[in-house]
N, C-alpha and C positions, 0 to 999 in steps of 0.2 A: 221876921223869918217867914217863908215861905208855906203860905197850905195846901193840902193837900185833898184830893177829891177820890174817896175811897172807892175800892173795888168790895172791900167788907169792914165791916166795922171791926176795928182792932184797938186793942188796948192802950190808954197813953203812955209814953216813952216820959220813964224816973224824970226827976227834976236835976240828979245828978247828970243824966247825959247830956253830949255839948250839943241837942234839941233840945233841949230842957223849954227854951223861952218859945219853940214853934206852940203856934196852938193849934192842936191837929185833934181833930174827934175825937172818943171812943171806940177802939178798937177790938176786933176780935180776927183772930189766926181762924183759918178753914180746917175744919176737922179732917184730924190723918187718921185713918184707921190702925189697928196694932199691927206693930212688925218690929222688927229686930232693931231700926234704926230711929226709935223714938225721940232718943233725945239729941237727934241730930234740925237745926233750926234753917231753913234756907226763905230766906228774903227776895223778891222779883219784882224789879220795877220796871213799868211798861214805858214804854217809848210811844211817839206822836202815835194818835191813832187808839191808841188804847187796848184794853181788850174787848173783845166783838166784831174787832178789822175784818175776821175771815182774812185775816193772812200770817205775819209773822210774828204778831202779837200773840193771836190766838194759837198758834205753834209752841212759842214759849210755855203759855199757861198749860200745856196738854204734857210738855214733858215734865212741870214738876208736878202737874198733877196724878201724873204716872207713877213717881217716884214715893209721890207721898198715899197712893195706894200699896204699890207692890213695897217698899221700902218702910213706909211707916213712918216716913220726914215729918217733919211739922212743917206747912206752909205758910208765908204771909206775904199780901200784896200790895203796891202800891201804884197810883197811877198820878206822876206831877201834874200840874195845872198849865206851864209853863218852865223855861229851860231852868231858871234858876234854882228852880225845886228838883231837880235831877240828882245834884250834889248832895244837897239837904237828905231825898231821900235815902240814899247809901249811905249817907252818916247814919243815918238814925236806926236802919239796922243794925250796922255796923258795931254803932255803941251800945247797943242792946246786945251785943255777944252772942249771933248772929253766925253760924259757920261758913254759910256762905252768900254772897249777895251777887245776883244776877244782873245787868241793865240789860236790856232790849234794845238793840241797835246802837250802828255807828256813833251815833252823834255823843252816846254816854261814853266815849274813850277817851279823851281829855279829863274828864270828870272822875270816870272810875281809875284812873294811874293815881291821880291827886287824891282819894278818899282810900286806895290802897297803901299809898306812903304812910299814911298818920292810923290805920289800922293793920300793921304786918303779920297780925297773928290771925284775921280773920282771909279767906278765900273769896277773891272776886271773879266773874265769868262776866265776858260781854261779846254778846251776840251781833256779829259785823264789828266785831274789833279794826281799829286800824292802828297800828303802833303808830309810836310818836316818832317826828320826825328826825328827833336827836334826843340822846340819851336810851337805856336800856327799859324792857316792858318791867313794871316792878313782877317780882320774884315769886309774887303773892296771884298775879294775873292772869286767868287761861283767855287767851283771845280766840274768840271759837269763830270760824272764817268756811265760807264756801265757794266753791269754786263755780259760782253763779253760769258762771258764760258754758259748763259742760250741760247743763240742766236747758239755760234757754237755746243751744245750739240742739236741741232735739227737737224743743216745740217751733224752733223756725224752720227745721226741716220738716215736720208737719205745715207749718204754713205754707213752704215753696211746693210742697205735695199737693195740696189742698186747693190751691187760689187758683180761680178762671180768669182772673182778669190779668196775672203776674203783677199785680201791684200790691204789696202787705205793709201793713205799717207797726210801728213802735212806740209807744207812750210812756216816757221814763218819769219821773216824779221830780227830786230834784236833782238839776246839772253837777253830779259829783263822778269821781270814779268808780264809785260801789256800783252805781246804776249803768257804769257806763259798762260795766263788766255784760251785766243782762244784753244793753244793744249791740257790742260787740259778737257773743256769742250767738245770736237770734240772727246777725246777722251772718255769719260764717253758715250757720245752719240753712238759712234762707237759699243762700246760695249753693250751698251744697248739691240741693238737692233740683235747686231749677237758677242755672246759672243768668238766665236773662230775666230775673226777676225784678223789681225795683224795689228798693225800702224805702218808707218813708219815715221821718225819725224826727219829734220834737221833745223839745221838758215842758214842764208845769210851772218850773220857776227854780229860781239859788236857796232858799231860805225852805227850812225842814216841814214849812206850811207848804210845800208843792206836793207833801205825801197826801193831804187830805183838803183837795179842792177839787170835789167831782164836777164844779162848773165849768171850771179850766179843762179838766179831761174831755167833756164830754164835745168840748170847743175844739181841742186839739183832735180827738180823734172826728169829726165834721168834718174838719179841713180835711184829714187824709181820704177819707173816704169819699170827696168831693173830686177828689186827684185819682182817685181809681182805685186805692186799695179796700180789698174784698174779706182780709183778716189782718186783726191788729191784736196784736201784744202789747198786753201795761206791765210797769214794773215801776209801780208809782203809789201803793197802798189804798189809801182809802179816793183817792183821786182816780184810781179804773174802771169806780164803779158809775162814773161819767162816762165813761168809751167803751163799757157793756152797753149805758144805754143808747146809745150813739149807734151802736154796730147793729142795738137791737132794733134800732127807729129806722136805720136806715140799708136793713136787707143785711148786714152782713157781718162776719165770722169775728169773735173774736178767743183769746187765749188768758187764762187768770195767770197767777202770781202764788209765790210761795207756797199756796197751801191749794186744796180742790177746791175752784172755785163756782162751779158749777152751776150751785143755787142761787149763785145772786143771779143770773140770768140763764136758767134753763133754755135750752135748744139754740140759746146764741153762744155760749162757751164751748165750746167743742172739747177744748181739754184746758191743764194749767202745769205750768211749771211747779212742781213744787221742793221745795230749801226741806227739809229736815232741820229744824230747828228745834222740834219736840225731842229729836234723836241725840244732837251736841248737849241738849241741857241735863238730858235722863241722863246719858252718861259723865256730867261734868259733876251730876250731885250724887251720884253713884259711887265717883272716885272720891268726895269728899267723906261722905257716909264709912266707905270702908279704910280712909286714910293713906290712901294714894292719890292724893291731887297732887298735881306740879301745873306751873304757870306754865306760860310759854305759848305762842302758837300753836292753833292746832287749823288742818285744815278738813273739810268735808267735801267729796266730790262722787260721781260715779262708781267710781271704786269702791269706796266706804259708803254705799248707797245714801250721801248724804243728800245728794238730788235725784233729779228726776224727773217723769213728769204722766200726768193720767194719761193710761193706756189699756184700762181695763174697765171691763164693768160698765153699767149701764150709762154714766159721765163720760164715757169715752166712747161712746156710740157713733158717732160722726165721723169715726177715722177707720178706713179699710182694712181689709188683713192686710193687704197690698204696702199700702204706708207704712200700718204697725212692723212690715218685715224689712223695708230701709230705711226704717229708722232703729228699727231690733241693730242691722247690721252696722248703721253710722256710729251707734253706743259703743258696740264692740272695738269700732277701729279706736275709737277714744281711750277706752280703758286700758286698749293695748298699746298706746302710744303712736299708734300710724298717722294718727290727724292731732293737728296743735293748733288749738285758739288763739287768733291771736288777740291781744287784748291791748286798745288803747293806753 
């Protein structure tokens, strides 16, 4: 059985449960302060990348860590080593009796249907859900999904605002739909806003190792900005923080991902798209805690201020009133249905 590389040291999992034979450390759950919802248990396992990404990892951990302030949860974490321990760790919550178990990204949706079929009584959420392609989402599953391409069709209309050379680029992670939602939307944005723009558009690779290979980003964003683009967008995890330094080695703009990315490259990130991920989980373990969860799709977009992107505050210093008000007004046409993304 598969081990596991702790986030915190937590207790071993009975020898009745079907982990019984992992041999997994000495654990300990993160202290939840008191609140009403003590003895509610919720379990999060991070996806590639981990937590400390500064992006949709570190989102996850801030909503239950919200919940198990304000709510009083009990939290426990787990980070696999590799894929095969994905499954392993949803069981092991799971069979620990566990109310709700979380994965972090796409890639846990095959995995979390399969460990929610043989646990129907416990609650599964998974961040970048993609249902399966036949058959129904088990009953037990909230698939929490966002509408990626509303959030980066704003920061490419900051890019198309922004760039003197009209040349911007795009760095996806791995070649899938999820990602392709990001360069579609960056793109429609780009254009929006400077219709003779060019984009330039590569991945890091097929395999869930294209989210964290900042050599390959920083390769990929070289080339574009060797081609003339002057700001470039990642939506490629730990792999962007190659095409910060790329943008920052070599004069020019770039845009972070899911969360404010700012710090990793001061005065070269101008702003970042960011997923409300903290926001789907606060309230996925909210409805579990008061006993209104239901499975099912859910989506997050502009509307439900599920995305977005920095526009305020000293991080967002590099973009004009000028921009910030046609990009204010491109939001609007969005929410109100005037403008449709399209999406590969």
């Amino acid at each position: 059985m598969a081990r596991f590389r702790n986030l915190q040291t937590i207790a071993a999992a009975s020898a009745a449960l079907a982990v019984a034979t992992a041999l997994l450390p000495a654990r300990s759950r993160e202290p939840a302060p008191h609140g009403p919802h003590q003895d509610v248990r919720v379990g999060l396992v991070f996806d590639v990348g981990g937590r400390g990404d500064k992006s949709f990892n570190d989102a996850a951990y801030e909503g239950v860590a919200r919940a198990a302030g304000e709510l009083g949860v009990q939290i426990e974490l787990l980070e696999p080593t590799g894929a095969e321990d994905r499954e392993a760790a949803m069981r092991l919550f799971a069979a620990r009796g566990f109310d709700l178990v979380i994965g972090v990204g796409f890639i846990f949706s095959t995995d979390i249907n399969v460990v929610a079929r043989a646990f129907p009584s416990t609650s599964f959420a998974c961040i970048d859900y993609a249902p399966p392609m036949q058959g129904e989402i088990p009953s037990n599953v909230a698939g929490l999904t966002f509408r990626e391409e509303e959030g980066s069709f704003l920061v490419g209309a900051v890019a198309g605002l922004t760039t003197k050379s009209r040349h911007v680029g795009f760095v996806g992670g791995m070649d899938i739909p999820l990602i392709h939602k990001f360069e579609a939307g960056y793109r429609a944005g780009v254009l929006a806003a400077c219709s003779t723009c060019v984009v330039h558009v590569a991945y890091a690779g097929t395999t869930p190792e294209a989210f964290r290979d900042p050599v390959k980003g920083k390769a990929l964003a070289v080339s574009q900005i060797s081609q003339g683009a002057d700001v470039l967008y990642h939506a490629s995890g730990t792999t962007g923080h190659g095409v910060f330094e790329a943008s920052r080695d070599m004069d020019a703009k770039a845009i972070g991902v899911d969360s404010d990315q700012w710090a990793e490259m001061p005065g070269t990130v101008i702003t970042s798209m960011i997923k409300r991920g903290d926001v789907a989980v606060f309230d996925t373990v909210k409805a579990v805690a008061e006993k209104r969860f239901h499975g099912g799709l859910r989506s997050f977009g502009l509307a439900e201020e599920g995305v977005g992107y920095v526009s305020e505050g000293p991080h967002a210093s590099a973009i004009t009133e000028e921009v910030r008000a046609r990009v204010a007004e491109l939001r609007a046409r969005i929410v109100r249905g005037e403008i449709k993304i399209p999406i590969k």
